[in-house]
C-alpha positions as CSV (number, residue, x, y, z in Angstrom):
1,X,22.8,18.9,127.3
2,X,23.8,18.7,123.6
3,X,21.4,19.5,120.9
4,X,21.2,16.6,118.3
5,X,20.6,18.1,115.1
6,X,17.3,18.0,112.8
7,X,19.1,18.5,109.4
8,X,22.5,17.4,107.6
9,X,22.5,21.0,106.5
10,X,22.9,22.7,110.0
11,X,26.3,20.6,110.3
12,X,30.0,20.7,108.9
13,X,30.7,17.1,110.0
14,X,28.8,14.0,111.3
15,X,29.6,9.9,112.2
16,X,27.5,7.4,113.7
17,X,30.1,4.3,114.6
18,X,29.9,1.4,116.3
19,X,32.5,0.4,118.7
20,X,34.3,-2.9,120.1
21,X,32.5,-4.4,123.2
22,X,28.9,-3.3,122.1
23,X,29.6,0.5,122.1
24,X,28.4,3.1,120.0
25,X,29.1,6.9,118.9
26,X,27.6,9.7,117.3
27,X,29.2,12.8,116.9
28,X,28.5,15.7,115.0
29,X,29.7,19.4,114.2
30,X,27.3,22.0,113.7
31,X,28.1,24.9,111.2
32,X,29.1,28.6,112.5
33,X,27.3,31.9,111.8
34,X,29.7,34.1,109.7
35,X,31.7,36.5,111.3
36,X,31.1,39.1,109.3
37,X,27.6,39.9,108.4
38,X,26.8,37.2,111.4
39,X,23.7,36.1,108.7
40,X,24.7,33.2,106.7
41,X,26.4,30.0,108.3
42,X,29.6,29.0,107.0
43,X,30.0,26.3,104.7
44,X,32.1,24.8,101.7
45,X,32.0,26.8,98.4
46,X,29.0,25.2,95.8
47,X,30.2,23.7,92.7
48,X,28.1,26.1,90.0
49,X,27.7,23.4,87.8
50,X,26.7,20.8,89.6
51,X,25.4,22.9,93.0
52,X,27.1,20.4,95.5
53,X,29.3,21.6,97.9
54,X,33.3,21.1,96.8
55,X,34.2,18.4,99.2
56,X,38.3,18.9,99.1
57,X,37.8,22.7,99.4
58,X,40.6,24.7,101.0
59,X,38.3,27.1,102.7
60,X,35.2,27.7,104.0
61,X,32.7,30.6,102.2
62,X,29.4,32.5,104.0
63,X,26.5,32.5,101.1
64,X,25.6,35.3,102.1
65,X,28.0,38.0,102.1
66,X,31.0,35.6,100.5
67,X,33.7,36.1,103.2
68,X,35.3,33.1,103.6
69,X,38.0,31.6,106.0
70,X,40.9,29.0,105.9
71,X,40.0,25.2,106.3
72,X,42.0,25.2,109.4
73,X,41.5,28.3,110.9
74,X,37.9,27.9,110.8
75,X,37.7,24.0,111.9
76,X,40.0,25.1,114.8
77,X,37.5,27.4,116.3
78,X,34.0,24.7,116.1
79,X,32.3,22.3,118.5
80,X,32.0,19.0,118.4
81,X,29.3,17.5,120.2
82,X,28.5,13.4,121.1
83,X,26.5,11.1,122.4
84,X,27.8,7.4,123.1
85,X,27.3,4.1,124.8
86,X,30.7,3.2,126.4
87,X,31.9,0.4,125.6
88,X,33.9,-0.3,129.1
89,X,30.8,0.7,131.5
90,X,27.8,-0.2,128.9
91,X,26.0,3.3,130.1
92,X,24.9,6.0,127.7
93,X,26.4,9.4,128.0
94,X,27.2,12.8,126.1
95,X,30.6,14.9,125.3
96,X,30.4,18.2,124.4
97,X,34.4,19.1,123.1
98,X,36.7,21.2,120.3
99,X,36.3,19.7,117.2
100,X,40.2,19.9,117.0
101,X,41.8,16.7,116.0
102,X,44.6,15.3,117.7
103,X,47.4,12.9,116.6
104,X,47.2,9.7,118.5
105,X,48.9,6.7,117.8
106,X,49.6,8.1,113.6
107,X,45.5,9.0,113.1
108,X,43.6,12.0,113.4
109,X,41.4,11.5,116.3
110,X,38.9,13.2,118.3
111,X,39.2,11.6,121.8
112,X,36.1,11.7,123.7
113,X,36.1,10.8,127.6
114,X,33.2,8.7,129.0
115,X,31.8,11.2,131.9
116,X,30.7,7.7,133.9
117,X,34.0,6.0,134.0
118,X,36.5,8.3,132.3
119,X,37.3,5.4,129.0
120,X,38.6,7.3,126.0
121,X,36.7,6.8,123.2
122,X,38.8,7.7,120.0
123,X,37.0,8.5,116.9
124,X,39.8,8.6,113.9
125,X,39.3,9.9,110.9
126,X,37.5,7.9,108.0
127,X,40.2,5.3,106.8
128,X,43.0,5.9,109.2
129,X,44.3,3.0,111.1
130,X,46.0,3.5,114.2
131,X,49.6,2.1,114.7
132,X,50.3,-0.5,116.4
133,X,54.0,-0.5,118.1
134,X,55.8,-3.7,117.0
135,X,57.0,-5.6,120.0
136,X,60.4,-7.1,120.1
């Protein structure tokens, strides 16, 4: 059962798409408690002037304590979580998965498998376009 979430602030990423052949996704990533005070959740540094989070940040910071981890190491380690109408069988389902992106076809994609008929749904990163093999 996945949780949807009540508030942008509980969550690190989030995308509602719609698919070819009627389909539709929504997936979304909900923030970590910080390791080390295990208080704050973790999130991108604030801007001080503006108090917006830095959106190309290289890390992530606790506002708590202000421990903060690499971008990588830290994405590497979250959840991802989904809920979907597939656009092969038309029925509605959730994916609970790592929030790891994988490189399919040149994009970054999260590929989440329909539990009903096993269709991969591939949510790409914002703006990448998949490659298409030229044919001979």
């Amino acid at each position: 059962m996945v949780k949807e979430p009540e508030s942008m602030e509980q969550l690190v990423h989030h995308t509602l798409r719609t698919l070819p052949n009627d389909g539709t996704i929504r997936l979304w990533v909900y923030k970590k408690d910080c390791p080390a005070c295990k208080k704050g959740k973790m999130g991108k540094p604030k801007d001080p002037k503006t108090g917006k989070a830095k959106i190309r940040a290289k890390e992530y910071v606790c506002p708590e304590c202000a421990h903060s981890i690499e971008k990588a190491e830290y994405e590497d380690t979250l959840v991802a979580e989904a809920v979907y109408k597939c656009p092969e069988c038309k029925k509605d389902g959730e994916w609970t998965g790592s929030f790891k992106r994988k490189t399919i076809q040149g994009a970054p994609t999260i590929r989440v498998v329909c539990e009903h008929c096993g269709a991969f749904i591939d949510v790409t990163k914002k703006f990448k376009a998949k490659k298409v093999k030229k044919k001979k």
